[in-house]
N, CA, C and O of each residue as an XYZ file, in Angstrom:
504
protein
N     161.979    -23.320    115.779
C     163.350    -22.913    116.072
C     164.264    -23.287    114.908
O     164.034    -24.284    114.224
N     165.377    -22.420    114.672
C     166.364    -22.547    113.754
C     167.603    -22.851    114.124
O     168.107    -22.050    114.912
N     168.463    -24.058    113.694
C     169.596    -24.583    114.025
C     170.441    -23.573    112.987
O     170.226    -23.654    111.778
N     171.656    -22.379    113.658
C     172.394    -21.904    112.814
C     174.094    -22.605    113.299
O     174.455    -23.020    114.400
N     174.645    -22.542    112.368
C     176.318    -22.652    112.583
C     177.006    -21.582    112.055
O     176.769    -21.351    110.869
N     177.775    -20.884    112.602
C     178.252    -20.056    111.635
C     179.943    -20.834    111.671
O     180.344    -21.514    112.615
N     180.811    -20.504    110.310
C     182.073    -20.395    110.209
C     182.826    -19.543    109.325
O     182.262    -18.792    108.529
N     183.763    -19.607    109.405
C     185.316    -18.346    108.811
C     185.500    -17.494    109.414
O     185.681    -16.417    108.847
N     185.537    -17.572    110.766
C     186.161    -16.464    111.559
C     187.681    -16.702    111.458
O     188.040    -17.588    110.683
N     188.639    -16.006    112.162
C     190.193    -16.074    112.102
C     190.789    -14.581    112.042
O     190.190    -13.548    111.741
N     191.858    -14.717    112.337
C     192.670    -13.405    112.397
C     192.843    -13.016    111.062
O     192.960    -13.896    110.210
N     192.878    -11.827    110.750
C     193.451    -10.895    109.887
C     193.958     -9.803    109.856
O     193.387     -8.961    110.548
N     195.081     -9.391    109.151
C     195.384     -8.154    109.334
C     194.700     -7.059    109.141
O     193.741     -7.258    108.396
N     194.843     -5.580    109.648
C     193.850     -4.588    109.077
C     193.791     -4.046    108.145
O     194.625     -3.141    108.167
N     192.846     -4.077    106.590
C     192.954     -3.661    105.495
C     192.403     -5.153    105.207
O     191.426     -5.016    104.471
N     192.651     -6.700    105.516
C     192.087     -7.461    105.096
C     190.801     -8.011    104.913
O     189.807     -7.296    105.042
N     190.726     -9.084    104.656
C     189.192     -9.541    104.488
C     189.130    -11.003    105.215
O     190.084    -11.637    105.667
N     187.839    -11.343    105.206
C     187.104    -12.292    105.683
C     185.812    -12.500    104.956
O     185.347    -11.688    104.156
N     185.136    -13.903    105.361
C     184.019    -14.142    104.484
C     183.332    -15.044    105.606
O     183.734    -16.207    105.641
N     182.415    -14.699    106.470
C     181.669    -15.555    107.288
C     180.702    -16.166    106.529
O     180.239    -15.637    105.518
N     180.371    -17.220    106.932
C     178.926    -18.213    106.290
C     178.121    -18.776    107.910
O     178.521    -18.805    109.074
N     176.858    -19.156    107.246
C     176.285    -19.071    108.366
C     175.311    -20.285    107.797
O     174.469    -19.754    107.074
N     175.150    -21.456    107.844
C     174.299    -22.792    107.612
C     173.056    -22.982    108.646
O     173.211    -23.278    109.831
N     171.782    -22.763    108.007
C     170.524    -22.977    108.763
C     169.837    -24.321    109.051
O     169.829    -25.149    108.140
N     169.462    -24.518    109.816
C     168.332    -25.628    109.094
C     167.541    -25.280    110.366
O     167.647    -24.437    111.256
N     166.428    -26.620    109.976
C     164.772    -26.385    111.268
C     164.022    -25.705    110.683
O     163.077    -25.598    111.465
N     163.729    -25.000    109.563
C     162.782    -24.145    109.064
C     162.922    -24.121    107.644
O     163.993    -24.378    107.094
N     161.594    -23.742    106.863
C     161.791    -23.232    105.675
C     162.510    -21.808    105.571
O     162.048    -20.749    105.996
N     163.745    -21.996    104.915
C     164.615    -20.359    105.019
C     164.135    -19.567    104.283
O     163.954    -18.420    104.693
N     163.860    -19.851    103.259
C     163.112    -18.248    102.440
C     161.903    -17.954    103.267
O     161.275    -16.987    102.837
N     161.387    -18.531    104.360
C     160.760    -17.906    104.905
C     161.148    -17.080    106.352
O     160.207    -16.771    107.083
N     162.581    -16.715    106.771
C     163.067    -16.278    107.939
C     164.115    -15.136    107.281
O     164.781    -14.998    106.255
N     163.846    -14.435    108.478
C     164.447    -13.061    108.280
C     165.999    -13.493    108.937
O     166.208    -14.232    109.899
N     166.822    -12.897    108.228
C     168.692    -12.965    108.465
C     169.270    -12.058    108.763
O     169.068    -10.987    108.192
N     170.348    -12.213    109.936
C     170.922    -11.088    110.577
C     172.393    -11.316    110.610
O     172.637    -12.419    110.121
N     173.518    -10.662    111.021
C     174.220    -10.737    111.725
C     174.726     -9.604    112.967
O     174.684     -8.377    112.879
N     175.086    -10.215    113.834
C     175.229     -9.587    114.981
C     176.569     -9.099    115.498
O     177.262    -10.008    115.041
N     177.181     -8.529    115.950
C     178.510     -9.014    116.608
C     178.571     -8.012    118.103
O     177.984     -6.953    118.326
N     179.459     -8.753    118.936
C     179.774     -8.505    120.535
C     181.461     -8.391    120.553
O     182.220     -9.354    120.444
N     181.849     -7.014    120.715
C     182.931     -7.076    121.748
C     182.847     -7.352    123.111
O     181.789     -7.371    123.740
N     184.115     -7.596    123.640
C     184.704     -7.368    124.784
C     184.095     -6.045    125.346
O     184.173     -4.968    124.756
N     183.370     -6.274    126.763
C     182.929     -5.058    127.293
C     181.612     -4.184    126.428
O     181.078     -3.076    126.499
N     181.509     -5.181    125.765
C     180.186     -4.218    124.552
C     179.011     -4.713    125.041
O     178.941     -5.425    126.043
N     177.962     -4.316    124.284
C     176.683     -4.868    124.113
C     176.576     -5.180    122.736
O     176.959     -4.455    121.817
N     176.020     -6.329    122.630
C     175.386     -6.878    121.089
C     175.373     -5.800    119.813
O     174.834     -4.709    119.999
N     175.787     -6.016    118.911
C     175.754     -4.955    118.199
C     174.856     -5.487    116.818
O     175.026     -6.629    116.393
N     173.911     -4.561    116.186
C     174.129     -4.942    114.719
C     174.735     -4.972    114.016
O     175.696     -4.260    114.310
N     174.867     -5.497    112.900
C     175.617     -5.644    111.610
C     175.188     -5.586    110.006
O     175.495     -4.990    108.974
N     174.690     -6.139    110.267
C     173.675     -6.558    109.296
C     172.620     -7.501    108.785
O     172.562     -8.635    109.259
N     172.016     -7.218    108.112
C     170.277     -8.177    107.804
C     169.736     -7.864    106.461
O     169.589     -6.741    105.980
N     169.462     -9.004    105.922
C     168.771     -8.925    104.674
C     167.546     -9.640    104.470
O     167.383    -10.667    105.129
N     166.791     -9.327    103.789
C     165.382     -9.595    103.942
C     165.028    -11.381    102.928
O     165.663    -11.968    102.052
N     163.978    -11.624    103.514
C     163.845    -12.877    102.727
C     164.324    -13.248    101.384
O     164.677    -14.423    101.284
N     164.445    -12.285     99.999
C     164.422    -12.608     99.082
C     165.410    -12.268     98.402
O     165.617    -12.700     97.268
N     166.312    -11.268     99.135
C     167.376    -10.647     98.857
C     166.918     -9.497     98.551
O     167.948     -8.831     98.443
N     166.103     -8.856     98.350
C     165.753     -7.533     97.947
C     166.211     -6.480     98.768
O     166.555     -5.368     98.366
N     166.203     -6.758     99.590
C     166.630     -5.405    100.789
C     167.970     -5.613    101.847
O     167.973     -6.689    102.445
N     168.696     -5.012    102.025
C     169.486     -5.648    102.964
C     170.052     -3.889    104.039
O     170.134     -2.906    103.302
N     170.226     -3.744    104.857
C     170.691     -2.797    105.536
C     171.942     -3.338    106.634
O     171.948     -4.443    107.177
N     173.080     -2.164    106.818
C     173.900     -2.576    107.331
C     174.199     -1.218    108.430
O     173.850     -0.039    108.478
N     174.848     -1.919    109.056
C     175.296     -0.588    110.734
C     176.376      0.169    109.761
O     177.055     -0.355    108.877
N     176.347      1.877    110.259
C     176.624      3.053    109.315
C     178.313      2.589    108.994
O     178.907      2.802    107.937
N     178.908      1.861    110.299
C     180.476      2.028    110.282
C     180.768      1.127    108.976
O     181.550      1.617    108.161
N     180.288      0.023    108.731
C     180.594     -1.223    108.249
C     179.872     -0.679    106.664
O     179.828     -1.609    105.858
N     179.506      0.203    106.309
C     178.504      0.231    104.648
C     180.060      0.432    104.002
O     181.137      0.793    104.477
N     179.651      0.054    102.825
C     180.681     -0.201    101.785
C     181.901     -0.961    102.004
O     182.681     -1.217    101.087
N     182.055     -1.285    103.078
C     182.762     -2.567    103.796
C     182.528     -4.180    103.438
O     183.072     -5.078    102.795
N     181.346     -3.949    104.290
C     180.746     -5.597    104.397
C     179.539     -5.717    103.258
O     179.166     -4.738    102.612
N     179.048     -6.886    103.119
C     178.087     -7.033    102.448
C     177.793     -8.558    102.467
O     178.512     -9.556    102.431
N     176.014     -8.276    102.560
C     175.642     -9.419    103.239
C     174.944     -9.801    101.773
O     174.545     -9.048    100.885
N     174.947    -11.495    101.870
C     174.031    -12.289    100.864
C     173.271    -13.647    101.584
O     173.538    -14.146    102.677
N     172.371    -14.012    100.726
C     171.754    -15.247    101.037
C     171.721    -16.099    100.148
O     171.856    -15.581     99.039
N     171.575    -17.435    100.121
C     171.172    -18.277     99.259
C     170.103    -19.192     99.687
O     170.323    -20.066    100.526
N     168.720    -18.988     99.029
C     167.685    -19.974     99.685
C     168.142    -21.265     99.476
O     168.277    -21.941    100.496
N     168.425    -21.798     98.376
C     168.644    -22.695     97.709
C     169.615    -24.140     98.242
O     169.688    -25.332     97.943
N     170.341    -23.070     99.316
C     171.230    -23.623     99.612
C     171.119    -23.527    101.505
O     171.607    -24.320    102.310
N     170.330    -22.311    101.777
C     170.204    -22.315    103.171
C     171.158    -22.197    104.180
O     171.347    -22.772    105.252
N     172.029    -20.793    103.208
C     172.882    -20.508    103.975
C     172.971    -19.001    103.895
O     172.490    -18.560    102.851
N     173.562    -17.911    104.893
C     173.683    -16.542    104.559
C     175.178    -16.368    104.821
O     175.985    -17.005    105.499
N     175.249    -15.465    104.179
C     176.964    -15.119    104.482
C     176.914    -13.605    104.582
O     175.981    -12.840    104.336
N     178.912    -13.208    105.267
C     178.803    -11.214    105.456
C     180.213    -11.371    104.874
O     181.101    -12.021    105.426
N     180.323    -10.811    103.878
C     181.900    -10.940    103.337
C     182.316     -9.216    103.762
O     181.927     -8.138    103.313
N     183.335     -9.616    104.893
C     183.883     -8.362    105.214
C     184.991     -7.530    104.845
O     185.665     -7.369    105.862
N     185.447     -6.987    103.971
C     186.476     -6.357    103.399
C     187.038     -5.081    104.135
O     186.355     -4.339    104.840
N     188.357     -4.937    103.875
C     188.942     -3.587    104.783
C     188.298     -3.719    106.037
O     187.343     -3.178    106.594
N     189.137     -4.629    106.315
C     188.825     -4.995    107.925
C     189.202     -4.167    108.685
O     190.273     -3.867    108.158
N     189.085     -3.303    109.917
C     189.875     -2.429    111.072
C     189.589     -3.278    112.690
O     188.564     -3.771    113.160
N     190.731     -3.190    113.127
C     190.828     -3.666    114.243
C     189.300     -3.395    115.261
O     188.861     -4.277    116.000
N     188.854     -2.455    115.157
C     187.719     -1.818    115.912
C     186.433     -2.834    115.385
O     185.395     -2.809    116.045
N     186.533     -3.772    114.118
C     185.487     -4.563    114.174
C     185.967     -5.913    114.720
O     185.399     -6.953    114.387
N     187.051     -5.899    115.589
C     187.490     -7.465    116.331
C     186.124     -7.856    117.256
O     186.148     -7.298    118.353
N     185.169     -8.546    117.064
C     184.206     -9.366    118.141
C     183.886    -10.230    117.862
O     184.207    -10.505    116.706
N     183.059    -11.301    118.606
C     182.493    -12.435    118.174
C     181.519    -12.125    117.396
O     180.803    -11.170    117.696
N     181.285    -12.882    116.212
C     179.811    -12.434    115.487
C     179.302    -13.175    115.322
O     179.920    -14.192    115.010
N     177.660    -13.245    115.410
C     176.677    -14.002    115.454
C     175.892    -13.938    114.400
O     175.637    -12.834    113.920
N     175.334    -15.180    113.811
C     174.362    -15.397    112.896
C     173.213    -15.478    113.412
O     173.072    -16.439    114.168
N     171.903    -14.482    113.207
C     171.126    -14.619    113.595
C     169.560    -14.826    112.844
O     169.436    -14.063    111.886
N     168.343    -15.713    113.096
C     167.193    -15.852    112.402
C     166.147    -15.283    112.718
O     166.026    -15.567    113.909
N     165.293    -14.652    112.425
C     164.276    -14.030    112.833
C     163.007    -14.904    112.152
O     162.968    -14.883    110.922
N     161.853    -15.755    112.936
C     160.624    -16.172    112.306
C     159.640    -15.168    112.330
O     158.656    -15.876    112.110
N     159.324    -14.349    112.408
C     158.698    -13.251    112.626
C     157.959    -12.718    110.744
O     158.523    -12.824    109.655
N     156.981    -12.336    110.976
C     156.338    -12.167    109.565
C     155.907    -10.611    109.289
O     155.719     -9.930    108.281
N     155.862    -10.450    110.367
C     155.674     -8.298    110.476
C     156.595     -7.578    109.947
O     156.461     -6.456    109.457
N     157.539     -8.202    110.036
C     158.852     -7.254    109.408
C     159.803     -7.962    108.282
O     160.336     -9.037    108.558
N     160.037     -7.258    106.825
C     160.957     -7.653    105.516
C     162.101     -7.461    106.305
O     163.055     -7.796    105.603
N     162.358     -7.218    107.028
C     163.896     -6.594    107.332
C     164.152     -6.294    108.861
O     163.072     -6.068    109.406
N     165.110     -6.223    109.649
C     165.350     -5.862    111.040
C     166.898     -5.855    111.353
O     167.750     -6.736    111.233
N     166.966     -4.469    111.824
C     168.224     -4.008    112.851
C     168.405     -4.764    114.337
O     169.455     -5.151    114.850
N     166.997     -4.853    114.876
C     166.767     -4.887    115.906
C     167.098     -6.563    116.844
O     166.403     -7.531    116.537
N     168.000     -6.680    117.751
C     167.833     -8.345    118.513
C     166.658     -8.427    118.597
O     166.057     -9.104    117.762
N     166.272     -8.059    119.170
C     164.654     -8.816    119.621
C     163.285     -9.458    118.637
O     162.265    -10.082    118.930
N     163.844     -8.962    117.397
C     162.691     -9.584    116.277
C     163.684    -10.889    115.631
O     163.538    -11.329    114.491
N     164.696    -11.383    116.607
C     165.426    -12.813    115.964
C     165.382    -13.291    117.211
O     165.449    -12.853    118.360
N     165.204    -14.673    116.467
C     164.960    -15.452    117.667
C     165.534    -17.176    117.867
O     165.248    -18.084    118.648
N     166.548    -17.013    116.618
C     167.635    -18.184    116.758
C     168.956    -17.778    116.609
O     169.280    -17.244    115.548
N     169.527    -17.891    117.228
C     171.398    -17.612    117.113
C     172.259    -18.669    116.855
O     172.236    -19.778    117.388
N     173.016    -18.261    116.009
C     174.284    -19.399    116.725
C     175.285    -19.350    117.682
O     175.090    -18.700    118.709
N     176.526    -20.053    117.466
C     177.068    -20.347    118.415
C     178.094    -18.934    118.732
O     178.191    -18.561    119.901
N     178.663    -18.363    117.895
C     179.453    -17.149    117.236
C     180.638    -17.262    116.982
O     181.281    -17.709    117.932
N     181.153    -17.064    116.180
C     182.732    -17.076    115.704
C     183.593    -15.774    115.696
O     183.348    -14.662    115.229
N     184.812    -16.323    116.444
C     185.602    -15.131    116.538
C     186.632    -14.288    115.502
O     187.610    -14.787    114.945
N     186.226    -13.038    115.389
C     187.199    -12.225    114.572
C     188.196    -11.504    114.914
O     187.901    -10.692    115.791
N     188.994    -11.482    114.659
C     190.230    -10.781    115.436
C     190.889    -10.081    114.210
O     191.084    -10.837    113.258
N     191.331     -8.581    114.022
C     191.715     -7.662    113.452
C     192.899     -6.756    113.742
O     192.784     -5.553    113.977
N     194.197     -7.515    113.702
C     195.055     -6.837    114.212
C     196.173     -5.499    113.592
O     196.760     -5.606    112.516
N     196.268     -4.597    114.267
C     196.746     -3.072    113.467
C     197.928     -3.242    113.005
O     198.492     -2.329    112.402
C-alpha cells in the first residue's frame, strides 16, 4: 500500500491557475503507476490524468489537454497536475491516485489504482 497526501488546492478565479502536488511514500515510486482523479458534487469519479512510471507517457481527459499537465519526480517521490486556464466546470475534489499494478505503463481507468489520498478541494469561480 501507498501513503499519498496531496496539497495546493484553493480557490481561483476562472482563467487562473493552480499547481497540485501529491507526496508518496510505502513503496518504491518509480515503480507505481500515477493518476489523478477528480469528483464533483453529484458526479462520479472522474479521470484526469496519469503518467507512466518514467515519465514517458502521460494521457489526460479530452476537456483538460493543453490545460493541465501532469509530471513526476522519482527522485523526490512526488507527482504533481499544474492546472492552467482554470473554468469553473473543473471545481471538484481531486485525488491523487497510485496504481501497483505491472500490466499496464499507463491507466485512465479507477480500478487499476489502488491507493488514494485524502483529496483536496478546488474551487473555480466565474
Amino acid at each position: 500500500q501507498v501513503q499519498l497526501v496531496e496539497s495546493g488546492g484553493g480557490l481561483v478565479q476562472a482563467g487562473g491557475s493552480l499547481r497540485l502536488s501529491c507526496a508518496a511514500s510505502g513503496r518504491t515510486f518509480s515503480s507505481i503507476l500515477m493518476g489523478w482523479f477528480r469528483q464533483a458534487p453529484g458526479k462520479e469519479r472522474q479521470f484526469v490524468a496519469a503518467i507512466s512510471r518514467n515519465s514517458g507517457s502521460t494521457r489526460y481527459l479530452d476537456s483538460v489537454k493543453g490545460r493541465f499537465s501532469i509530471s513526476r519526480d522519482n527522485a523526490k517521490n512526488t507527482v504533481a497536475l499544474q492546472m492552467n486556464m482554470l473554468k469553473p466546470e473543473d471545481t471538484a475534489v481531486y485525488y491523487c491516485a497510485a496504481g501497483s499494478t505491472t500490466y499496464y505503463t499507463i491507466s485512465s481507468f479507477a480500478n487499476h489504482y489502488d491507493s488514494w489520498g485524502q483529496g483536496t478541494q478546488v474551487t473555480v469561480s466565474s
